[in-house]
Structures are given as C-alpha cells and as structure tokens.
N, C-alpha and C positions, 0 to 999 in steps of 0.2 A: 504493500500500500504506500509505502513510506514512498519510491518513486513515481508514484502520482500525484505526489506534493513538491515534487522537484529535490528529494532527499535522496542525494545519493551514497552509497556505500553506508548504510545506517547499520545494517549488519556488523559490519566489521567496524565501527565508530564504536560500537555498544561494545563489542568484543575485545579493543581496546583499552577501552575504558574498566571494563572486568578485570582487563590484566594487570592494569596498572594499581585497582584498589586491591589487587591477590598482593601485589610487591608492598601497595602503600601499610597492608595489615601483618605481614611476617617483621616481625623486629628483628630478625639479623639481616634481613637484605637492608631495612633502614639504617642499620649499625654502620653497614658493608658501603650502603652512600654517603654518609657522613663520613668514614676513614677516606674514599676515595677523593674526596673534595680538597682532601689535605695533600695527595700525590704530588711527587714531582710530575713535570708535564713530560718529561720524556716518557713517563709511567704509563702514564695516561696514554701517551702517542701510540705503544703496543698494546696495551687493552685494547684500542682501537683498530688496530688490525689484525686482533685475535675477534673482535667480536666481526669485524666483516669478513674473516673466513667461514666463523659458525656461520652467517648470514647467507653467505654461499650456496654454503653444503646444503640449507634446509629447502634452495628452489631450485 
C-alpha cells in the first residue's frame, strides 16, 4: 500500500530501523561505540575496510 502513497522502500526503512533499535538495546554493542569513538583514525581506517569486505561477501 505504502507505494501508492509514493512511499518507497518502506519495507526495508522499517527493517532498518528494527536493526538499529536491536544494536541501540544490547549494551555491549553500545559499550563497543562508545570505545570506538575514542580510536585512532588509522583504526578506524581498517575497521573500515574490514567492514566493506563483510559488505561484499553478503551481495
């Protein structure tokens, strides 16, 4: 229905949204963002291209 209001991708917006109140309600993934904020940024640089190989792999 939602695209006959001109809403798109409302599925996957909701589904989103699910995932990130899954992350916002485990207190050690919040733990695990708070330490990461502190990272050096070289740190951060390969997190980064550790997370776009998982990103890869999963399409």
């Amino acid at each position: 229905m939602d695209y006959l209001h001109g809403v798109k991708n409302a599925g996957k917006d909701n589904n989103e949204e699910s995932e990130f109140m899954a992350f916002e309600n485990d207190p050690e993934m919040k733990r695990w963002f708070k330490e990461l904020q502190k990272s050096k940024e070289e740190d951060l640089r390969k997190l980064y291209k550790i997370w776009r190989i998982i990103e890869n792999k999963e399409h």
